[in-house]
Structure formats: C-alpha cells, structure tokens
N, C-alpha and C positions, 0 to 999 in steps of 0.2 A: 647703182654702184654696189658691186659684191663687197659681203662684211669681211671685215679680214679675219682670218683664223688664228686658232690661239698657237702663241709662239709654244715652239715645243722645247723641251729642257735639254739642255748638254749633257752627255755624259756626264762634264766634269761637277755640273749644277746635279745631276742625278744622284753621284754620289757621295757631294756634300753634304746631302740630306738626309742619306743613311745613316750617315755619321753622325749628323744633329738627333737622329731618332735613337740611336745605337746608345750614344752619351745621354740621352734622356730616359732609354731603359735604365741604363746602369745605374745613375743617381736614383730613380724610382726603388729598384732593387735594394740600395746601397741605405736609404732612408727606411725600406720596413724594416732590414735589416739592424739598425739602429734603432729602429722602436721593439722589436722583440725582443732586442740584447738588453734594453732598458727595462722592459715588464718584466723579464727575467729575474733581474735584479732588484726589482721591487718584490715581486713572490719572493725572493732568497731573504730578502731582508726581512718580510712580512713573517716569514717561517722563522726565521730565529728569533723577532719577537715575540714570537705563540709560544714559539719554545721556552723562551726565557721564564715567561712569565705564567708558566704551565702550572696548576693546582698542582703540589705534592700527592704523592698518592697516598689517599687517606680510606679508611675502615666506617661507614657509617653506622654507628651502634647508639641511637637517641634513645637518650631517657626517656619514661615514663615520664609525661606531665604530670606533675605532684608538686604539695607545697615545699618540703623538701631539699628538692637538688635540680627540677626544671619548673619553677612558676609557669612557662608558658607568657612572661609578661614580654612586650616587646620594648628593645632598645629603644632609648632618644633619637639616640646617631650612633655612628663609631667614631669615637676619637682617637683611641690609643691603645693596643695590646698591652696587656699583663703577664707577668711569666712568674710562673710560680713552680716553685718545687715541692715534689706529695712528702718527704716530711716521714717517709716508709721507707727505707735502705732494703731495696731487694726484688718490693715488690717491682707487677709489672702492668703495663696497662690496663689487661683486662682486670686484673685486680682492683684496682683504683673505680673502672669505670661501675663493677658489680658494688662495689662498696655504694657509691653516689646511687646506684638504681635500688639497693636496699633501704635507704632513708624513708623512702616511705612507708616502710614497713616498721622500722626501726626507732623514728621520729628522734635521732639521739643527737640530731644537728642540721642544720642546714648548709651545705655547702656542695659545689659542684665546677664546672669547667667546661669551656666550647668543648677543648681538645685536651685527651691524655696522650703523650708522645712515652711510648716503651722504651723500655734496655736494650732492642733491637731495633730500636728506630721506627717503629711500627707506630702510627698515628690513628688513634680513634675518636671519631667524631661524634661529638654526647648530644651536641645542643645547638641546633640554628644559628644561623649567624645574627638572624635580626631577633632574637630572644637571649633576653637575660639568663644569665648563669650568677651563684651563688658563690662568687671566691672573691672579688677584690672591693670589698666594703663600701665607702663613701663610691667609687667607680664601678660599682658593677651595672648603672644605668647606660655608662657610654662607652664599655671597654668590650674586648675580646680578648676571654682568661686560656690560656695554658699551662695547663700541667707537665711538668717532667719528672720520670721515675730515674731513681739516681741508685747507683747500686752500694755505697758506704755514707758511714756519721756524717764525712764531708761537705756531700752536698754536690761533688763534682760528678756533674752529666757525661757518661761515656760518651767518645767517637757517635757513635752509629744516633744517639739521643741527640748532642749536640748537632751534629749534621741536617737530622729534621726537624727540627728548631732552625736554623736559620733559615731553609727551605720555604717553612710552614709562615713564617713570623715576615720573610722578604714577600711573600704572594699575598698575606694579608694586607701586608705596607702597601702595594702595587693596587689591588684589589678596591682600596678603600681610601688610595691617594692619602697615604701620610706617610710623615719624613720620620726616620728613628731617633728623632729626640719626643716622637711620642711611643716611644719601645721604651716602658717604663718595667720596676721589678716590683711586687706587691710592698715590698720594702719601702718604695718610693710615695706609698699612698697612708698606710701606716705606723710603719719603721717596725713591725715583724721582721725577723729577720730569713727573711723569705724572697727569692732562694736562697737559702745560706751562702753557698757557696761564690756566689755571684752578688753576695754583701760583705761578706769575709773577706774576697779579693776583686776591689775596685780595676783593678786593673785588667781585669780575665772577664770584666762585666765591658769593659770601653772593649776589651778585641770583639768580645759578640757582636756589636753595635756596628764595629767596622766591618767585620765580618757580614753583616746583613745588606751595609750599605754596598759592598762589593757586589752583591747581586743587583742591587738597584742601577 
C-alpha cells in the first residue's frame, strides 16, 4: 500500500502563517526596542548620578610632611567635616596654604587643613584625605577640616567661597556616606568662635546645612 503524501497547505493556511511570523517579528522587534529604550535610561540616569556626585574641581598643592602642619599620621575613620574660617580678612588661598607649608621652617605653631577654599572659589588641596590635618583639636583624629578665606571682620564667605563650600563639603558627605548633622563648625568642637560668621548667625549656619543637603 503506497504511503500517503504530505497534505499540502492552503493558500488561506499559507498566509495565516505569515501573519503568525510577520506578528512574531514585530513583538521581537518591539521588545529589543524596549530593552534599548530601558538601558538608555539607565546610562541617562547613571550619568547624572556621576554627575551629581562629581569631585569639585580642586588644586592639589600637599604639604611637606612635617611635625608642623602635615604629621603624615593616618585618620581612625571619617566621621564628620569641619569648617573653619582662616581668621585672615583678605587673604587668599594660596596665602593660607604657603603659611601651613612654612611651619616647618618657622615652628611658630601647629595647625593646618585638608582643603583652603579661596575669595574666587578656588579649592586647594594640602592634605590626603586619609591623613590627619592639624585644625579641629579633640577631632582632628576623625574629621576632614576646611578652610575658608573670607574677605572682612565679618566672617561672611563671598558667593563664589560659599559656592565651593557647599560643592566640596555635599561630595565629601556623599564620598564618605554621612549625613550633615555631622557637618559640624570648629565652634561645635571647642566653642572658638570659628567661623565667626556662621556662629554670629545660627541661622545662615542652618541655610549651609540645607543648602548641602539640597545637593544630597
């Protein structure tokens, strides 16, 4: 008995199945299309966190290791920024910084700062981050000290100074995971009144604070 032969397809069964094939490109299409449009938007999002969270652009000018103004001893931890004001009406970073790198020549004190932030907002970096600096007394084992140059008696940090202060002070918060209620003033550690200006007026010290937090 001859095998019987395979049934062959209709037209109509023909181009049912184009159709099936036709709708199963599309959804194929339709789904990378949907995954690209999704990685897309994770790069966009991944970039504006990079963004966010970008180092200010900062000067690196490190001290001399000396007893001085850089021991060279390394931090416990970081726990909390310091913010301190130089205390100098005028001057300006590089001033501040050459002062701390003459100490050892000078032996006339010890004191020094990670970062001097300038009257133009210009950020220089003295001191490692995981080495002690010489400015916030009983805290200088667990903190990261900033300096700001302020241009009168006041105390009050120009625009362009306050600006990279918040910058510098939101990337360290970010950097080293802590919240700005460890954004302390050197005031807070031994009631110097330091920075003046931002002990003078409690209230211009809480806008920093939101102000930092606003970036976070």
């Amino acid at each position: 008995m001859a095998a019987k032969g395979k049934k062959k397809l209709t037209k109509k069964e023909k181009r049912r199945i184009r159709i099936i094939v036709f709708q199963i490109a599309i959804l194929f299409f339709a789904m990378i299309g949907v995954i690209t449009t999704f990685v897309l938007i994770v790069k966009g999002i991944g970039a504006l966190v990079k963004k966010e969270v970008a180092e200010p652009g900062v000067t690196e000018e490190f001290l001399t290791v000396n007893s001085y103004s850089r021991p060279g001893i390394k931090l416990d931890a970081v726990n909390g920024i310091v913010v301190h004001y130089t205390a100098n009406p005028g001057s300006n970073a590089q001033d501040n910084r050459d002062y701390f790198e003459n100490l050892r020549f000078t032996h006339k004190t010890k004191v020094s700062s990670h970062y001097v932030i300038g009257l133009d907002g210009e950020i220089l970096w003295l001191i490692p981050l995981d080495e002690m600096s010489y400015a916030s007394n009983s805290r200088n084992s667990d903190t990261i000290s900033i300096e700001c140059c302020h241009p009168d008696e006041s105390g009050m940090f120009n625009d362009a100074t306050y600006n990279s202060l918040v910058n510098l002070v939101a990337w360290l918060c970010k950097k080293f995971n802590l919240s700005t209620d460890k954004v302390i003033r050197h005031y807070d550690v031994t009631g110097k009144i330091c920075p003046k200006y931002y002990v003078d007026h409690e209230d211009a010290w809480q806008k920093f604070l939101e102000d930092v937090q606003s970036k976070l």
